[in-house]
N, CA, C and O atoms as a Tinker XYZ file with bonds, in Angstrom:
   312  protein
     1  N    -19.764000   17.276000  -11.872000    73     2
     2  CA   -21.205000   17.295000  -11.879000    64     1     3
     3  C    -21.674000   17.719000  -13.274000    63     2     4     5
     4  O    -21.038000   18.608000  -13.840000    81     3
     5  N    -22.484000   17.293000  -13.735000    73     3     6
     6  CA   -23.303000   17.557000  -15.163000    64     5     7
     7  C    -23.902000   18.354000  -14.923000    63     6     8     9
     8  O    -24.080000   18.793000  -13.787000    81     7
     9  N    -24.420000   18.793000  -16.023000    73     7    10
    10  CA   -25.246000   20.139000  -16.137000    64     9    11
    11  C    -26.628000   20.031000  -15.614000    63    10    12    13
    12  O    -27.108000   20.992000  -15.013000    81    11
    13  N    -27.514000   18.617000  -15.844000    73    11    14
    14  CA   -28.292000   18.674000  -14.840000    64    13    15
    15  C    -28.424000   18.196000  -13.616000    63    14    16    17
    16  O    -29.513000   17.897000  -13.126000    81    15
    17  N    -27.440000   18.103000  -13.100000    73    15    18
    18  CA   -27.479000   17.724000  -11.854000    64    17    19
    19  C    -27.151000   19.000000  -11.282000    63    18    20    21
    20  O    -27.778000   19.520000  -10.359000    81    19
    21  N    -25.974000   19.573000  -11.959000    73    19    22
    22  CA   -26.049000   21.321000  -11.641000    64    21    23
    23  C    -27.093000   22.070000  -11.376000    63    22    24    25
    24  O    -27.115000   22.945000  -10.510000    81    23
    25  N    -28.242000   21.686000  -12.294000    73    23    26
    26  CA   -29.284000   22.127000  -12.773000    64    25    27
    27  C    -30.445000   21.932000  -11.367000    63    26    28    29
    28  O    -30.990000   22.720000  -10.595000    81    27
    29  N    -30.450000   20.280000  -11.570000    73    27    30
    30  CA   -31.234000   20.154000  -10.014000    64    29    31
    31  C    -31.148000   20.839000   -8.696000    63    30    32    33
    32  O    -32.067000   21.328000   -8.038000    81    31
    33  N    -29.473000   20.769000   -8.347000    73    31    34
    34  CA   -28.911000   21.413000   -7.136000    64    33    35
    35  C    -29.141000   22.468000   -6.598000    63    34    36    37
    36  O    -29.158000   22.861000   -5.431000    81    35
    37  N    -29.437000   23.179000   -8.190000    73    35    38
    38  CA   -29.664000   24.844000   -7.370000    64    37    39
    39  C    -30.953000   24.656000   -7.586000    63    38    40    41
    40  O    -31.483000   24.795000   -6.484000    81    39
    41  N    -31.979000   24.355000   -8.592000    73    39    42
    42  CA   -33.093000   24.921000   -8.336000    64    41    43
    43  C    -33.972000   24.302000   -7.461000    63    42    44    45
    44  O    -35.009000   24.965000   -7.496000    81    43
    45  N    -34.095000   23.346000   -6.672000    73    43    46
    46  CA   -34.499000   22.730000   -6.104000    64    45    47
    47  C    -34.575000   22.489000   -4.305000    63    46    48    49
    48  O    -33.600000   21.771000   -4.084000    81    47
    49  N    -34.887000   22.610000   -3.711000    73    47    50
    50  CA   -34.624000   22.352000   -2.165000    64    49    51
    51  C    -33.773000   21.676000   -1.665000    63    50    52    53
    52  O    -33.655000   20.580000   -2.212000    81    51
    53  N    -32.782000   21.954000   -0.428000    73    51    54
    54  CA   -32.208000   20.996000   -0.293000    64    53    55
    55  C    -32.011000   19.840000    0.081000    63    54    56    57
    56  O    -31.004000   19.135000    0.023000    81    55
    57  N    -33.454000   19.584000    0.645000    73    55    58
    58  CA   -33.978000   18.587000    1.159000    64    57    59
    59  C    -34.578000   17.153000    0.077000    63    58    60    61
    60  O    -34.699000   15.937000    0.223000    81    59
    61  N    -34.863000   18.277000   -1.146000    73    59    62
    62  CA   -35.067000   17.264000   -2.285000    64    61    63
    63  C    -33.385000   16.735000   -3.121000    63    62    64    65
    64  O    -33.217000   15.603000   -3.574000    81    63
    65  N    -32.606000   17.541000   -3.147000    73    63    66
    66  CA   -31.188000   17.521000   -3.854000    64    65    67
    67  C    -31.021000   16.611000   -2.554000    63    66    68    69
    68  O    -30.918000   15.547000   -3.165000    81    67
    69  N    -30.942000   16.327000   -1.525000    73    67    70
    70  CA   -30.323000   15.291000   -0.755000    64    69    71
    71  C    -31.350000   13.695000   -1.139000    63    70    72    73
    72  O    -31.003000   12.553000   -1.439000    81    71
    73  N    -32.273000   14.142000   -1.004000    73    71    74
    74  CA   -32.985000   12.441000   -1.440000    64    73    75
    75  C    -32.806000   11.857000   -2.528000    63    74    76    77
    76  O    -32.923000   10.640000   -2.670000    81    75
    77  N    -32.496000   12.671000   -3.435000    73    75    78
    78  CA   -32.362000   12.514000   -4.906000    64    77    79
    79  C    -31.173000   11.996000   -5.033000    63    78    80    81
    80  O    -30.859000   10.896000   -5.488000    81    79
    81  N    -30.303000   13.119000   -4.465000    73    79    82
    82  CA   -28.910000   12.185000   -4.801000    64    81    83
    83  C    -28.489000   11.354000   -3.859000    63    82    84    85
    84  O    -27.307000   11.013000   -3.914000    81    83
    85  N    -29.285000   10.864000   -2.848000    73    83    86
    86  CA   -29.311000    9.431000   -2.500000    64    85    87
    87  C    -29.805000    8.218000   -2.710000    63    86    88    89
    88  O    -29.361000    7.112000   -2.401000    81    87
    89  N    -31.207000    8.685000   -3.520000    73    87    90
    90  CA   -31.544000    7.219000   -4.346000    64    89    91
    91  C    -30.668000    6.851000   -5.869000    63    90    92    93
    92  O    -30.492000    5.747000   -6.384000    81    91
    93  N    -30.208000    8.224000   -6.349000    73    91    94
    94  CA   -29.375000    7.997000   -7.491000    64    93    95
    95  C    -28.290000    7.364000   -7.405000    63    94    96    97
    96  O    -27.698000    6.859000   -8.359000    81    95
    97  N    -27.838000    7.333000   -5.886000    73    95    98
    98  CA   -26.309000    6.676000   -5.811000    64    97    99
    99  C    -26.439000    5.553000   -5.317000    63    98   100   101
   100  O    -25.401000    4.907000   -5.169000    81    99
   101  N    -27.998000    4.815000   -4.813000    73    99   102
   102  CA   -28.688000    3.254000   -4.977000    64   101   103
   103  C    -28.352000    2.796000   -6.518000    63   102   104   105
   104  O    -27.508000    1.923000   -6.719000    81   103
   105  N    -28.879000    3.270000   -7.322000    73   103   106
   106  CA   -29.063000    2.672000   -8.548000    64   105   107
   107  C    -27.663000    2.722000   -9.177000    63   106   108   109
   108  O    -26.963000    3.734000   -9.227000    81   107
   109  N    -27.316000    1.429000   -9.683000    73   107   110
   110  CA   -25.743000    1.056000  -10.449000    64   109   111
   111  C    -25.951000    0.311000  -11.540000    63   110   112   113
   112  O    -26.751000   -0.546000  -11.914000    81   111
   113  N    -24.848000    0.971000  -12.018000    73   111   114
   114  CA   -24.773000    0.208000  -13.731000    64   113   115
   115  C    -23.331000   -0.654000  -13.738000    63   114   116   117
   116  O    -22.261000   -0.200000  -13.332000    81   115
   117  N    -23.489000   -1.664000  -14.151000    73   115   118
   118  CA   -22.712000   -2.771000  -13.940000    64   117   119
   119  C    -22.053000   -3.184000  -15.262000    63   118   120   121
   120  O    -22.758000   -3.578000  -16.191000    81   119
   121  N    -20.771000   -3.108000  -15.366000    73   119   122
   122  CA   -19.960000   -2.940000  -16.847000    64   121   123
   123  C    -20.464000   -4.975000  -17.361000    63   122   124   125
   124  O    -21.097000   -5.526000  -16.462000    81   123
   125  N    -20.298000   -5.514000  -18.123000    73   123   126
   126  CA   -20.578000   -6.808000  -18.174000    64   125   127
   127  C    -18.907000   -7.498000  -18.913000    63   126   128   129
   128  O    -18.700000   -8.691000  -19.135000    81   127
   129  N    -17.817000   -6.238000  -19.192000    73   127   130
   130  CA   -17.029000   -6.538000  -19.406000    64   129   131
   131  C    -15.712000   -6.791000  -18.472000    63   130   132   133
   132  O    -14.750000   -7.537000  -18.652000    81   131
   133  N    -16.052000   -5.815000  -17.314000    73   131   134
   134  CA   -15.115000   -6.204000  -16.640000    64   133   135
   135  C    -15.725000   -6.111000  -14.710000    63   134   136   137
   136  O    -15.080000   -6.281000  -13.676000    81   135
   137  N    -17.076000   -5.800000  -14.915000    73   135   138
   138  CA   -18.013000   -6.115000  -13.487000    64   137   139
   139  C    -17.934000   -5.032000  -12.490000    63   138   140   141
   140  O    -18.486000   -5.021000  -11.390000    81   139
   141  N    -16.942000   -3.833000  -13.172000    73   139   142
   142  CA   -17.227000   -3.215000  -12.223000    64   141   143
   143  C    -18.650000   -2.234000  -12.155000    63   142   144   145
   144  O    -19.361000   -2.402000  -13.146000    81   143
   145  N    -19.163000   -1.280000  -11.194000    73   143   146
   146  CA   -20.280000   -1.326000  -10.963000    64   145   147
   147  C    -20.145000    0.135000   -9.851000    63   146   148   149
   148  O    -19.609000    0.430000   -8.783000    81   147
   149  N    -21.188000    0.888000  -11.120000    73   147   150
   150  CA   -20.588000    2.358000  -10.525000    64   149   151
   151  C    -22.383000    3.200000   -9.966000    63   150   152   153
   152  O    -23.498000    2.740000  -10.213000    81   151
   153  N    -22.173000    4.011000   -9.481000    73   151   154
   154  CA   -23.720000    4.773000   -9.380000    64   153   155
   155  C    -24.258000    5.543000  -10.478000    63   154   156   157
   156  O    -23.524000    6.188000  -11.226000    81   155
   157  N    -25.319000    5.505000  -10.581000    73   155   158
   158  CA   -26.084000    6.360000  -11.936000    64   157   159
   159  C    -25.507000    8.026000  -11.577000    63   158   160   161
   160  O    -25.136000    8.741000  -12.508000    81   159
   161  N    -25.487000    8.490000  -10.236000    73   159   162
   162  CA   -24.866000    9.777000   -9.514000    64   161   163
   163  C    -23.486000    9.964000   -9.926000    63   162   164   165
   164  O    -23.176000   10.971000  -10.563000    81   163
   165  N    -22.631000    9.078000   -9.615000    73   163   166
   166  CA   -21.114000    8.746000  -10.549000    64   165   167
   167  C    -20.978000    8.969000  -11.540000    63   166   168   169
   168  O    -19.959000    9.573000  -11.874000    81   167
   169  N    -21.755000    8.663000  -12.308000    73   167   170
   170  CA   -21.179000    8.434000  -14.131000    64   169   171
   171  C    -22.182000    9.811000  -14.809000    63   170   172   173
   172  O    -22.168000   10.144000  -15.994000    81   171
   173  N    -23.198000   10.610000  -13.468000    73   171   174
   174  CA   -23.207000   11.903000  -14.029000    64   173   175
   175  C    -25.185000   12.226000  -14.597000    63   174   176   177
   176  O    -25.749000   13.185000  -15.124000    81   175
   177  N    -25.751000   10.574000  -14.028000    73   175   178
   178  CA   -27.054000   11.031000  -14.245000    64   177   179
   179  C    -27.925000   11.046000  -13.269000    63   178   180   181
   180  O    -27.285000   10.937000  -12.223000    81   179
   181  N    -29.490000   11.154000  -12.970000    73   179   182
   182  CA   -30.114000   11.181000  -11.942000    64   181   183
   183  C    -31.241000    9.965000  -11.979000    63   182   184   185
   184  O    -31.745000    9.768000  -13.085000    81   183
   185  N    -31.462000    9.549000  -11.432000    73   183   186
   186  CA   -32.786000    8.652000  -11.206000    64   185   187
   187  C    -33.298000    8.742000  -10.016000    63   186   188   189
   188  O    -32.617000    8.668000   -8.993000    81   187
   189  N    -34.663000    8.925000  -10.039000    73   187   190
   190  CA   -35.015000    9.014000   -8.934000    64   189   191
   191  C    -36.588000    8.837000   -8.430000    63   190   192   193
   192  O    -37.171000    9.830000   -8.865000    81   191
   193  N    -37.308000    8.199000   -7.871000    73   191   194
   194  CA   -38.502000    7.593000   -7.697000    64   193   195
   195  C    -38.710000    7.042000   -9.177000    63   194   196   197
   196  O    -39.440000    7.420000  -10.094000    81   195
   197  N    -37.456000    5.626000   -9.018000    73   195   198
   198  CA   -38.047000    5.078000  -10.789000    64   197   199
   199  C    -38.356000    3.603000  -10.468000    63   198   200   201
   200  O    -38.143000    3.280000   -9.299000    81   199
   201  N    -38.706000    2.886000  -11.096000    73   199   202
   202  CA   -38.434000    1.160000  -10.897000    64   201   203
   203  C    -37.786000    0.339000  -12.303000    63   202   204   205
   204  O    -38.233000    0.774000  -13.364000    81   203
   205  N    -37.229000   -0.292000  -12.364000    73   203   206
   206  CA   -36.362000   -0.637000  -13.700000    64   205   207
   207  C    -36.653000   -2.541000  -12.832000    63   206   208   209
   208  O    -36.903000   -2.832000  -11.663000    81   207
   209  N    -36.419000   -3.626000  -14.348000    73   207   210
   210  CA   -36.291000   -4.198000  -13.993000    64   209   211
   211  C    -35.870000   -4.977000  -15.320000    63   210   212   213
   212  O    -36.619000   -5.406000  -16.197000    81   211
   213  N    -34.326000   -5.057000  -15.236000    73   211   214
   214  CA   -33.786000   -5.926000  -16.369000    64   213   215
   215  C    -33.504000   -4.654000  -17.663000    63   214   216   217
   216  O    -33.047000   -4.855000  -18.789000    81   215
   217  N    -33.843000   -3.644000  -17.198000    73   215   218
   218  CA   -33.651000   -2.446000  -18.101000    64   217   219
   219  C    -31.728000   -2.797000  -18.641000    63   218   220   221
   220  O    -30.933000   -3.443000  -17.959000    81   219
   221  N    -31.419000   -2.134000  -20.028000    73   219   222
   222  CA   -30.070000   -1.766000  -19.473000    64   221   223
   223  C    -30.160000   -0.281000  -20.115000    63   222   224   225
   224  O    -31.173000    0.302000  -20.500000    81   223
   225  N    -28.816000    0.169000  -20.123000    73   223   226
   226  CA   -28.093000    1.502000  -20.272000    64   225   227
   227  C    -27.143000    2.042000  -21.059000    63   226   228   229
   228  O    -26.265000    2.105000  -20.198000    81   227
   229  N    -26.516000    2.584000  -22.257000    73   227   230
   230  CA   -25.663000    2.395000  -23.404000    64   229   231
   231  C    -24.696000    3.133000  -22.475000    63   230   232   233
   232  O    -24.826000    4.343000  -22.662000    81   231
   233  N    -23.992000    2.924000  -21.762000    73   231   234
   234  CA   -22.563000    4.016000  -21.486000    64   233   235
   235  C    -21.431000    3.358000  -21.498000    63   234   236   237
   236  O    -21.195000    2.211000  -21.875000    81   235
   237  N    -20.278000    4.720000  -20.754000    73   235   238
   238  CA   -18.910000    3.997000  -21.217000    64   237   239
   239  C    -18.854000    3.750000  -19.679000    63   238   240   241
   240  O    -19.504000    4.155000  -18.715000    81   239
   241  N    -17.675000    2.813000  -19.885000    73   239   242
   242  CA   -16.968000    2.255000  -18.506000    64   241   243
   243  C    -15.828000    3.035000  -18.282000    63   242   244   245
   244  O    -15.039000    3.252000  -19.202000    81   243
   245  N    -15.660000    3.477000  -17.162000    73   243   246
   246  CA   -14.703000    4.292000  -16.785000    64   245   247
   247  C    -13.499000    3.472000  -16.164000    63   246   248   249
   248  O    -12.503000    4.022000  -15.692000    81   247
   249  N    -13.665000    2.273000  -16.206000    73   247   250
   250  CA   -12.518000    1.169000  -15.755000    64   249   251
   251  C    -11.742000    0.774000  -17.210000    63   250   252   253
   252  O    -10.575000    1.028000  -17.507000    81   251
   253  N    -12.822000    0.030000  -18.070000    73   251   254
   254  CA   -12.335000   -0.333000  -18.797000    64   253   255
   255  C    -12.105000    0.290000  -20.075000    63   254   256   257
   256  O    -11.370000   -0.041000  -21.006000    81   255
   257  N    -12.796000    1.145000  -19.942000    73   255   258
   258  CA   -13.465000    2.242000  -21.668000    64   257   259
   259  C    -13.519000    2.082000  -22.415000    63   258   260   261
   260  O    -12.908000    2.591000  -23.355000    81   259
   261  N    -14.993000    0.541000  -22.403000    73   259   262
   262  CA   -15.579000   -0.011000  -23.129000    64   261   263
   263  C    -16.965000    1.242000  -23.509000    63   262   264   265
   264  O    -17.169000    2.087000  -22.637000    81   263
   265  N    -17.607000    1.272000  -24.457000    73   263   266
   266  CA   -19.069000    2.168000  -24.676000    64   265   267
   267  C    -19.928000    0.560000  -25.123000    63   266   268   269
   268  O    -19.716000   -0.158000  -26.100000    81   267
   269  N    -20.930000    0.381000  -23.990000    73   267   270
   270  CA   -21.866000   -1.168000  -24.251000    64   269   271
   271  C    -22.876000   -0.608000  -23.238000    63   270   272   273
   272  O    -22.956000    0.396000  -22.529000    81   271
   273  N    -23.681000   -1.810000  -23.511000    73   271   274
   274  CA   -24.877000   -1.609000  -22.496000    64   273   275
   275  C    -24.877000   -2.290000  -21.380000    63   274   276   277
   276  O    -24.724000   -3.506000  -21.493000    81   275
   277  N    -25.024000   -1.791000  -20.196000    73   275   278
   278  CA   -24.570000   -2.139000  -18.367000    64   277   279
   279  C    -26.048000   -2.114000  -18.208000    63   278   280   281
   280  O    -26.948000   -1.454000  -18.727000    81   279
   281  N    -25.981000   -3.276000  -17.109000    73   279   282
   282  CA   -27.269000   -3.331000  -16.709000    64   281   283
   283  C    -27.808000   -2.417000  -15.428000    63   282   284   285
   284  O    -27.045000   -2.362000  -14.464000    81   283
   285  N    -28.672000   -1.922000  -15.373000    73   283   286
   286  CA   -29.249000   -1.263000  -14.128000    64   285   287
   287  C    -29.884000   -2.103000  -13.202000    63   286   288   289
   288  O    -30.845000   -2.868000  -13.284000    81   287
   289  N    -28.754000   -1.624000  -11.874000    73   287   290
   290  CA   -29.329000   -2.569000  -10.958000    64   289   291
   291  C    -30.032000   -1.994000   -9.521000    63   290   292   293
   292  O    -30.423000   -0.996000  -10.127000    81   291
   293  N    -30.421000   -1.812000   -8.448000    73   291   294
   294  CA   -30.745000   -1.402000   -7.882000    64   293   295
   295  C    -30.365000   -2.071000   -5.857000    63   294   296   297
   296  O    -30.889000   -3.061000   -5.347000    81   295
   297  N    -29.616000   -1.369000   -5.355000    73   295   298
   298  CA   -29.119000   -1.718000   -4.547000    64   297   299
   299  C    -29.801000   -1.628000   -2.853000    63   298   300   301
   300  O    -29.830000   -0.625000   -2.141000    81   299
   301  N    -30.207000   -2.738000   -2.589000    73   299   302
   302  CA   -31.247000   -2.406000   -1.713000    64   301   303
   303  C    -30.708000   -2.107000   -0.561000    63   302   304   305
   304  O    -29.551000   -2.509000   -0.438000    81   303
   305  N    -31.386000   -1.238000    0.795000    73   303   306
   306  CA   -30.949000   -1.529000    1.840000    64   305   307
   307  C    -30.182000   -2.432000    2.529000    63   306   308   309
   308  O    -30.758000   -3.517000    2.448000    81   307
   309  N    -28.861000   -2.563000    3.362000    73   307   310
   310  CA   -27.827000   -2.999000    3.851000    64   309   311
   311  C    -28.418000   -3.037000    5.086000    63   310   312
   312  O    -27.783000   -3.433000    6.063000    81   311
């Protein structure tokens, strides 16, 4: 866990630390080098009541450990 997500966890309710880190683990960043496709909660950040559309994201891939820009995608209800 990162420091602010550390950060969120405690100071926050737990009722908000649960919504939060359930819309954060909706939203995925998608490597374009090798497709895999991880949660913004995963790779250690938060998003949460956001809307993105076609946005991307500079991080590394933890598959391939490439550092590029992954697109943010948003994973709707199943």
């Amino acid at each position: 866990m990162t420091f602010i997500q550390k950060l969120v966890t405690t100071l926050l309710p737990d009722k908000w630390v649960a919504d939060i880190q359930a819309e954060s683990q909706r939203w995925l960043l998608r490597c374009p080098t090798c497709g895999t496709a991880r949660s913004v909660w995963e790779m250690g950040g938060i998003r949460y009541k956001a809307r993105s559309k076609g946005r991307v994201v500079y991080a590394m891939c933890t598959t391939c450990g490439q550092r590029q820009n992954m697109s943010l995608e948003w994973q709707p209800d199943e």
